[in-house]
PALUMSE-375544 format. One line per field, with one value per residue: residue in three letters; x, y, z of N, C-alpha, C, O in turn. Coordinates in nm, 4 decimals. Layout:
vextor	(ala/...)
npx	(X/...)
npy	(Y/...)
npz	(Z/...)
capx	(X/...)
capy	(Y/...)
capz	(Z/...)
cpx	(X/...)
cpy	(Y/...)
cpz	(Z/...)
opx	(X/...)
opy	(Y/...)
opz	(Z/...)
% end
This chain:
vextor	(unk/unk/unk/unk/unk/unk/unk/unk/unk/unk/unk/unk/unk/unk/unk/unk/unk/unk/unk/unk/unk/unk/unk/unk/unk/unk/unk/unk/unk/unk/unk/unk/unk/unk/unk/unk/unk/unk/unk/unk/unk/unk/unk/unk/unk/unk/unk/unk/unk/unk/unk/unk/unk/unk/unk/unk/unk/unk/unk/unk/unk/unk/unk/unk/unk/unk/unk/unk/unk/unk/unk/unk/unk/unk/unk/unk/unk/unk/unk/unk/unk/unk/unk/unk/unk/unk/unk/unk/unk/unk/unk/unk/unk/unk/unk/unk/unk/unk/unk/unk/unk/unk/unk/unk/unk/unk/unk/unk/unk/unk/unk/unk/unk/unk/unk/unk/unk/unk/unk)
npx	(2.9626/2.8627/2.7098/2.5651/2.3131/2.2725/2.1350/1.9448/1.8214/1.7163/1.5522/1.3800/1.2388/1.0061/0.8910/0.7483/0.6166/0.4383/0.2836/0.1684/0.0254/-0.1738/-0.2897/-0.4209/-0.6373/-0.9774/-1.2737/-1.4428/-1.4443/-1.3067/-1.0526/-0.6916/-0.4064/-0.0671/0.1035/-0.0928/-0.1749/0.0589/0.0192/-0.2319/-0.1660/0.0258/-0.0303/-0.2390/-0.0870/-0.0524/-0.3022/-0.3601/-0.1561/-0.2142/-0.5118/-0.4979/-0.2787/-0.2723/-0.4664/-0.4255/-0.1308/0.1688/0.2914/0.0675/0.0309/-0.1377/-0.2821/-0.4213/-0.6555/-0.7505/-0.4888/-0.3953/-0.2004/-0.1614/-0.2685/-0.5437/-0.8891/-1.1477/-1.3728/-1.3468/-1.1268/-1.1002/-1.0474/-1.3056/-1.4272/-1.2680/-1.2807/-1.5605/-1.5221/-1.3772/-1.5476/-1.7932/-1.7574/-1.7009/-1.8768/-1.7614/-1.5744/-1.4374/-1.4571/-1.7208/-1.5732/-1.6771/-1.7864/-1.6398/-1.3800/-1.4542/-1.5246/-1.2636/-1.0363/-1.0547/-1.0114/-0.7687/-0.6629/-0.7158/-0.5859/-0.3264/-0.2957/-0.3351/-0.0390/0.1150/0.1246/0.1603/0.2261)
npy	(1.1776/0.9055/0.8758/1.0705/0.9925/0.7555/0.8405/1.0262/0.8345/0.6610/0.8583/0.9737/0.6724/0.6035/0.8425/0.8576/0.6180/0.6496/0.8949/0.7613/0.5544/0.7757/0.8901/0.6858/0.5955/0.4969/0.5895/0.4432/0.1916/-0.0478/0.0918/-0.0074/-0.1745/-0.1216/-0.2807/-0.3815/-0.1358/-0.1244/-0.3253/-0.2984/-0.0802/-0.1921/-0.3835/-0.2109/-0.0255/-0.2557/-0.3098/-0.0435/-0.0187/-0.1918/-0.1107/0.1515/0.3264/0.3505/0.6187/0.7974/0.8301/0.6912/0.7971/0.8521/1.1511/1.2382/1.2878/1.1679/1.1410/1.2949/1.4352/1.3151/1.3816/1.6674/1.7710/1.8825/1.8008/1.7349/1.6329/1.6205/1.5484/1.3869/1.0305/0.8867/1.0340/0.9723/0.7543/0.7077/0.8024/0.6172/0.3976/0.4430/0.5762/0.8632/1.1308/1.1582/0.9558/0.8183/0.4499/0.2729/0.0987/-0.0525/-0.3335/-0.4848/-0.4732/-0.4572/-0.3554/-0.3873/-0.3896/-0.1794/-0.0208/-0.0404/0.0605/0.3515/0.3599/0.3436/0.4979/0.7385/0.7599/0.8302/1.0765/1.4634/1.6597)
npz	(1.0042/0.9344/1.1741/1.1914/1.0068/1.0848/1.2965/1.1888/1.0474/1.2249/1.3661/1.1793/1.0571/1.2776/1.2901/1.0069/1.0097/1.2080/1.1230/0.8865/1.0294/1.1725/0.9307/0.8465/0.9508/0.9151/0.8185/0.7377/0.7741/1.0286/1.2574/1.2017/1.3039/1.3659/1.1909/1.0088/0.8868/0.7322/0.5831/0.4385/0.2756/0.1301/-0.0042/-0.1278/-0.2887/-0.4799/-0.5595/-0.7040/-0.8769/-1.0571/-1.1232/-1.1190/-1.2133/-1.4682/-1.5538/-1.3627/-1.3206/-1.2277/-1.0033/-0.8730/-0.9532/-1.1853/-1.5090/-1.7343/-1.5532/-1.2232/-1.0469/-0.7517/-0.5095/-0.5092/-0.2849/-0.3784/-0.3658/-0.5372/-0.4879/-0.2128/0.0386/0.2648/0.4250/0.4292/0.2005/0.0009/-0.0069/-0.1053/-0.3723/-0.4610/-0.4857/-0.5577/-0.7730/-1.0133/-1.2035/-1.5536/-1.6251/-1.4097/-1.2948/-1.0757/-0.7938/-0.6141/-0.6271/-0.7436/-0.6057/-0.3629/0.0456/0.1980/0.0122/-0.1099/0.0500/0.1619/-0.0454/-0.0318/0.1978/0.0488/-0.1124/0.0660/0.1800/-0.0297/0.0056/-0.0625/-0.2904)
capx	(2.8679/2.7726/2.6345/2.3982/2.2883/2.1877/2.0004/1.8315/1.7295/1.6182/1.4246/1.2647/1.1212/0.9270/0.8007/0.6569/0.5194/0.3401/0.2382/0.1236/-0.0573/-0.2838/-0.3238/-0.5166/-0.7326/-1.0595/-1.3979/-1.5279/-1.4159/-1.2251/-0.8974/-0.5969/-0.3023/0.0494/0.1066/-0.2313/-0.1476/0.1727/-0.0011/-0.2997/-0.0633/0.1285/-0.2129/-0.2782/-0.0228/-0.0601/-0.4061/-0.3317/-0.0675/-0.3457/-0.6207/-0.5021/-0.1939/-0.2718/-0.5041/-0.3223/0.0225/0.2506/0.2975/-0.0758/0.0440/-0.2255/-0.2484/-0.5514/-0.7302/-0.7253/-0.3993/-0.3769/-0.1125/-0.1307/-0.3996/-0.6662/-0.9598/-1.2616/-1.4850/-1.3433/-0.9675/-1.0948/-1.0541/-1.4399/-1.4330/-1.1805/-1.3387/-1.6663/-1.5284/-1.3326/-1.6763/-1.9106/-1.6742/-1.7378/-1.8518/-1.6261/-1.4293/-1.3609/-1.5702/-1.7241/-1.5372/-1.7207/-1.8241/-1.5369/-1.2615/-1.5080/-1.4297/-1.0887/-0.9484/-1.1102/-0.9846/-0.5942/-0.6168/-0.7065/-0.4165/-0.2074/-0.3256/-0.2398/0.1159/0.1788/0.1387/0.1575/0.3927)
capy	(1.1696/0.8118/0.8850/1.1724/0.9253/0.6718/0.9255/1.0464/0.7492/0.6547/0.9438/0.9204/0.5649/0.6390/0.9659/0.8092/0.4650/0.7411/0.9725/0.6453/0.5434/0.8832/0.9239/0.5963/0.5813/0.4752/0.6173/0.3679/0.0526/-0.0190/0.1174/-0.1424/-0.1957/-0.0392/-0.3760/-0.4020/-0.0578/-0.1573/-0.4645/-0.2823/-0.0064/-0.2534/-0.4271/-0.1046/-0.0340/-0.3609/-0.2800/0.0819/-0.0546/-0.2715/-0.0653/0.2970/0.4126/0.4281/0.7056/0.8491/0.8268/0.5813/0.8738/0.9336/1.2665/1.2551/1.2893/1.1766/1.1748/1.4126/1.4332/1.2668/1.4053/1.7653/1.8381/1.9563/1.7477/1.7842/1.5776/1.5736/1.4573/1.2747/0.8834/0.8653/1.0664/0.9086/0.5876/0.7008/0.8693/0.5117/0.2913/0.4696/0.6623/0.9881/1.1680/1.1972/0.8237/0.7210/0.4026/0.2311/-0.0041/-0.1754/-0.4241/-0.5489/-0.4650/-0.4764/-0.2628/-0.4085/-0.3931/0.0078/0.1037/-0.0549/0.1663/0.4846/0.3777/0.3843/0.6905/0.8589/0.7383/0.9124/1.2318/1.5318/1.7300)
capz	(0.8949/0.9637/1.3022/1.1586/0.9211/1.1500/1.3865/1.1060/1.0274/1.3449/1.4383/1.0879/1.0659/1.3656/1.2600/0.9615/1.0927/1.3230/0.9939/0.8398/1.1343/1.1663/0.8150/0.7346/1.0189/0.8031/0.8530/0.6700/0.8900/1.1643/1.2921/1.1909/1.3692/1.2713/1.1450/0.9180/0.7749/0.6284/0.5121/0.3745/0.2211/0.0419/-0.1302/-0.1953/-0.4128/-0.6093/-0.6817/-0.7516/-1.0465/-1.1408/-1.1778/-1.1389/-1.2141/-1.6277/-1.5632/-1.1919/-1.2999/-1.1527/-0.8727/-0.8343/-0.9969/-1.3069/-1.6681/-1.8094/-1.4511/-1.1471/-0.9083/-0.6240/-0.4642/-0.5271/-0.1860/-0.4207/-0.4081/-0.5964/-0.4120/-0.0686/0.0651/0.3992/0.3821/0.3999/0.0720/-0.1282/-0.0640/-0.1973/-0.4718/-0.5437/-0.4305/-0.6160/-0.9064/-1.0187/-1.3664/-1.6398/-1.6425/-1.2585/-1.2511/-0.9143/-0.8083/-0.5303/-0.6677/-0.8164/-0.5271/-0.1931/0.0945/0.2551/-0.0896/-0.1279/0.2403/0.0960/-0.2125/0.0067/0.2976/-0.0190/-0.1836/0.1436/0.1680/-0.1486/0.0572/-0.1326/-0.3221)
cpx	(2.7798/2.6771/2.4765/2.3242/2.2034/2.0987/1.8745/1.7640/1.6869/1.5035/1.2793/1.1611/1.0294/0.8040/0.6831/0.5902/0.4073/0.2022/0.1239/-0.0179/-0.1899/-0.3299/-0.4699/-0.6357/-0.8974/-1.1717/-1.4919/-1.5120/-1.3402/-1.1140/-0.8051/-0.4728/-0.2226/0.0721/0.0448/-0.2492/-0.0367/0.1209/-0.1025/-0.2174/0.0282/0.0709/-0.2306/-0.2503/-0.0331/-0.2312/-0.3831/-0.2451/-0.1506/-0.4552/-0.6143/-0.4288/-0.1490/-0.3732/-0.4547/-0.2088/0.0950/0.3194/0.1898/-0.0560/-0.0743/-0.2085/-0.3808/-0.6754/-0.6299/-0.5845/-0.4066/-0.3130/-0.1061/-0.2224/-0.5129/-0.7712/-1.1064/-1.3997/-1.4812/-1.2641/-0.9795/-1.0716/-1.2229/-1.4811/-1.4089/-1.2472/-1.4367/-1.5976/-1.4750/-1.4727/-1.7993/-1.8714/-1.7620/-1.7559/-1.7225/-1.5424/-1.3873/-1.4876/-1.5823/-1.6571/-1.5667/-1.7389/-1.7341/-1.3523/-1.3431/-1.4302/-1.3389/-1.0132/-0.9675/-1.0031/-0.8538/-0.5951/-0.6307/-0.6166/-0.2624/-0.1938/-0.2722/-0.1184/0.1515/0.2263/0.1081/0.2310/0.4028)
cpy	(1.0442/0.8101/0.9924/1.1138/0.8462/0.7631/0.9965/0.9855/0.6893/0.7076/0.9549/0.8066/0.5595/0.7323/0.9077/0.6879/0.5557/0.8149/0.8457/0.5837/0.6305/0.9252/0.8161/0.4901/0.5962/0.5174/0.5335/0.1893/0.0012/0.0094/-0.0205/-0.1357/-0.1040/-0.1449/-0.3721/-0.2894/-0.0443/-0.2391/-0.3585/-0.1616/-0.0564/-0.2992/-0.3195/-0.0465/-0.1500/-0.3502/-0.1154/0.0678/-0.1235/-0.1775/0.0599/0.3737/0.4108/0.5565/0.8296/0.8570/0.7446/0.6198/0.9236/1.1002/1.3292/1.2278/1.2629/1.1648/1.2421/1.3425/1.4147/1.3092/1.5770/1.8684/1.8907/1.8347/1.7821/1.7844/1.5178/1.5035/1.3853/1.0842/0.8470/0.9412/1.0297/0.7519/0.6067/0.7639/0.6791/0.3481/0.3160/0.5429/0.7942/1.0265/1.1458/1.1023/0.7595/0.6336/0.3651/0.1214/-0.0852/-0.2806/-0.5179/-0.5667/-0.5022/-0.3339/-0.2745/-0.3701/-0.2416/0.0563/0.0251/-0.0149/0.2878/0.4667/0.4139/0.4867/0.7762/0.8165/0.7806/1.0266/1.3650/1.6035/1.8906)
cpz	(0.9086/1.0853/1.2680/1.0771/0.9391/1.2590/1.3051/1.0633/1.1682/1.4110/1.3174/1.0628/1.1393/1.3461/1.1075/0.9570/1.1707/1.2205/0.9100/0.9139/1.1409/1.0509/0.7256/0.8113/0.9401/0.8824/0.8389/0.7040/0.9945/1.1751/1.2650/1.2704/1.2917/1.1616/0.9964/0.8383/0.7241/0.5639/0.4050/0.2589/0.0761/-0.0913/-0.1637/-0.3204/-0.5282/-0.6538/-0.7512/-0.8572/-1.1049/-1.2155/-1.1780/-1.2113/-1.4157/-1.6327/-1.4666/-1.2336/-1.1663/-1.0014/-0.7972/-0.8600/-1.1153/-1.3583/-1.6884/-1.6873/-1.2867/-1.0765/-0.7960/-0.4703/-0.4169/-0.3991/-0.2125/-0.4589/-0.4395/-0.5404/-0.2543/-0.0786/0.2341/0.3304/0.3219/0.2237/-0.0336/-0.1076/-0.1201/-0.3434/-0.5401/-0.5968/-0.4895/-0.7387/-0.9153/-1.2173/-1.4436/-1.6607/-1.4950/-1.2421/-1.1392/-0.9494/-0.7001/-0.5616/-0.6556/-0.7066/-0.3823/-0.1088/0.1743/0.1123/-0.1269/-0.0553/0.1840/-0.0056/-0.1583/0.0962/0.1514/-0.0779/-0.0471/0.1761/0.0816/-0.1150/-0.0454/-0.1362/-0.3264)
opx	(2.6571/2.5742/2.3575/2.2307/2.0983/1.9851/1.7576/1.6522/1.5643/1.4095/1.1574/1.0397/0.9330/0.6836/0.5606/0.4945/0.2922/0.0805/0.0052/-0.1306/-0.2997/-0.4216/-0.5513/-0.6924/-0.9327/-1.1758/-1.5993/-1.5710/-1.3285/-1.0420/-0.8456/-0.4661/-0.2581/0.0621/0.1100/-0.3164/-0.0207/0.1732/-0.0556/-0.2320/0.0726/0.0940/-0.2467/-0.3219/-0.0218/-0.2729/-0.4009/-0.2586/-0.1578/-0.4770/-0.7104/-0.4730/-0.0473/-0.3596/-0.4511/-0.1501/0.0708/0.3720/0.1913/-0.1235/-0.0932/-0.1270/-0.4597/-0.7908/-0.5111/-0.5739/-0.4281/-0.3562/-0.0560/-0.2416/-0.5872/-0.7528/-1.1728/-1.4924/-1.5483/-1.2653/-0.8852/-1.0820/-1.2546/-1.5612/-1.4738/-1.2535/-1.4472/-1.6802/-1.5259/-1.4803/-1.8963/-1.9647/-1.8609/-1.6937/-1.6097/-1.4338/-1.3128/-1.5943/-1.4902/-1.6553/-1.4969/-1.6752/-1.7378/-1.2540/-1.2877/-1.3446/-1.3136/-0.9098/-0.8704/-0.9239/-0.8488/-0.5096/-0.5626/-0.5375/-0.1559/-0.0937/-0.1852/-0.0903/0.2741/0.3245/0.0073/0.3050/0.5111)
opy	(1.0504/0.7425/0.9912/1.1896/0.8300/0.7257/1.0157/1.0231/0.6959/0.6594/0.9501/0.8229/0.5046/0.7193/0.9196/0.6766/0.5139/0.8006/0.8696/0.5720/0.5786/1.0069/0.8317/0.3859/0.7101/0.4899/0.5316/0.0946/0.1032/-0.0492/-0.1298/-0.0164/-0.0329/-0.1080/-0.3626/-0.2988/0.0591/-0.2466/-0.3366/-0.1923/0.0000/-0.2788/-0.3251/-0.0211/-0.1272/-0.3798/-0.1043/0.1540/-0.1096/-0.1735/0.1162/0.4718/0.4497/0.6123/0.9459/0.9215/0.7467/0.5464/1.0002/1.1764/1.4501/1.1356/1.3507/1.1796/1.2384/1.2216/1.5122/1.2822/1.6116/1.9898/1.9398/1.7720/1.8542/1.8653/1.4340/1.4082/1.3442/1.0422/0.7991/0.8873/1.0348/0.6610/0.5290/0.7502/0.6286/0.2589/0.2404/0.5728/0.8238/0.9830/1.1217/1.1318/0.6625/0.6781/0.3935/0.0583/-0.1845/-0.3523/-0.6144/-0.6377/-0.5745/-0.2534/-0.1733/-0.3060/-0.1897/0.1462/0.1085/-0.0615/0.3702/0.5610/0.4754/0.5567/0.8630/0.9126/0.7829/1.0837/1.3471/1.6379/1.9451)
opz	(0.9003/1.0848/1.2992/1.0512/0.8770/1.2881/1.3387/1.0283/1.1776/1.4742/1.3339/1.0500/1.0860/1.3684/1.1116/0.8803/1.1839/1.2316/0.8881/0.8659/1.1205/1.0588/0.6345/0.7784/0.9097/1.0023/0.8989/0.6519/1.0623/1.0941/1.3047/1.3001/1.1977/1.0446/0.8923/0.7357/0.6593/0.4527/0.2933/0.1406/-0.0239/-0.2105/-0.2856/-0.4172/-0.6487/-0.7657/-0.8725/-0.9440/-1.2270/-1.3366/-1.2305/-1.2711/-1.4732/-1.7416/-1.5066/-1.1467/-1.0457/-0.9177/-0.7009/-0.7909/-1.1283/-1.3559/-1.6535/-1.7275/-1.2548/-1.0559/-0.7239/-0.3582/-0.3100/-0.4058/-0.1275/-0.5632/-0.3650/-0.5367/-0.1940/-0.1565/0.3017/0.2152/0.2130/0.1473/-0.1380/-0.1904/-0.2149/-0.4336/-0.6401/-0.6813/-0.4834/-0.8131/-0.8482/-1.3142/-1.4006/-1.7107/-1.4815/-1.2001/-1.0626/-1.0551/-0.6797/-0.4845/-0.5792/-0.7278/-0.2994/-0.1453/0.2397/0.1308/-0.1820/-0.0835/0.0936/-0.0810/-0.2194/0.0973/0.1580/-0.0936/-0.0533/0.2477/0.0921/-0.1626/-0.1138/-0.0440/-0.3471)
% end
């Protein structure tokens, strides 16, 4: 039992350091290391409890704005998308937030939005 335990975890951390990796390859500025997307990932999340996750849910699941998580996007689920949608906001309550975040601090709120994955 302990042996399948540790191979599973072995073969897993890999697989998603990898997942991680191809997922948050940015359109919108340069490729980062494996390194630099754990880092940006991490910022991500602390602005995403900051500034998102009373309208996103604390799972990027919803509630009073769209789901994150659920693969349905309104306005386009590439990185290049979700950063404009976060960089320039959208009708209805999502304001821009360039201004106010820049875009290293954008492009670590969309590496973390896609680590949420979807459910």
């Amino acid at each position: 039992m302990k042996k399948i335990k540790l191979l599973r975890s072995l073969i897993l951390v890999p697989v998603l350091l990898l997942i991680a990796v191809s997922c948050t390859e940015e359109k919108t500025g340069t490729s980062a290391g494996q390194t630099d997307i754990l880092k940006d990932v991490s910022t991500g999340a602390s602005i995403y409890e900051d500034k998102c996750l009373k309208c996103h849910g604390a799972n990027g699941q919803g509630g009073i704005c769209p789901n994150l998580v659920d693969g349905e996007w309104k306005y386009g689920g590439t990185d290049e998308d979700i950063y404009k949608s976060i960089a320039e906001g959208r009708p209805g309550g999502m304001p821009n937030w360039d201004k106010e975040l820049g875009k290293d601090k954008i492009n670590s709120l969309v590496a973390y939005i896609r680590s949420l994955g979807t459910s």
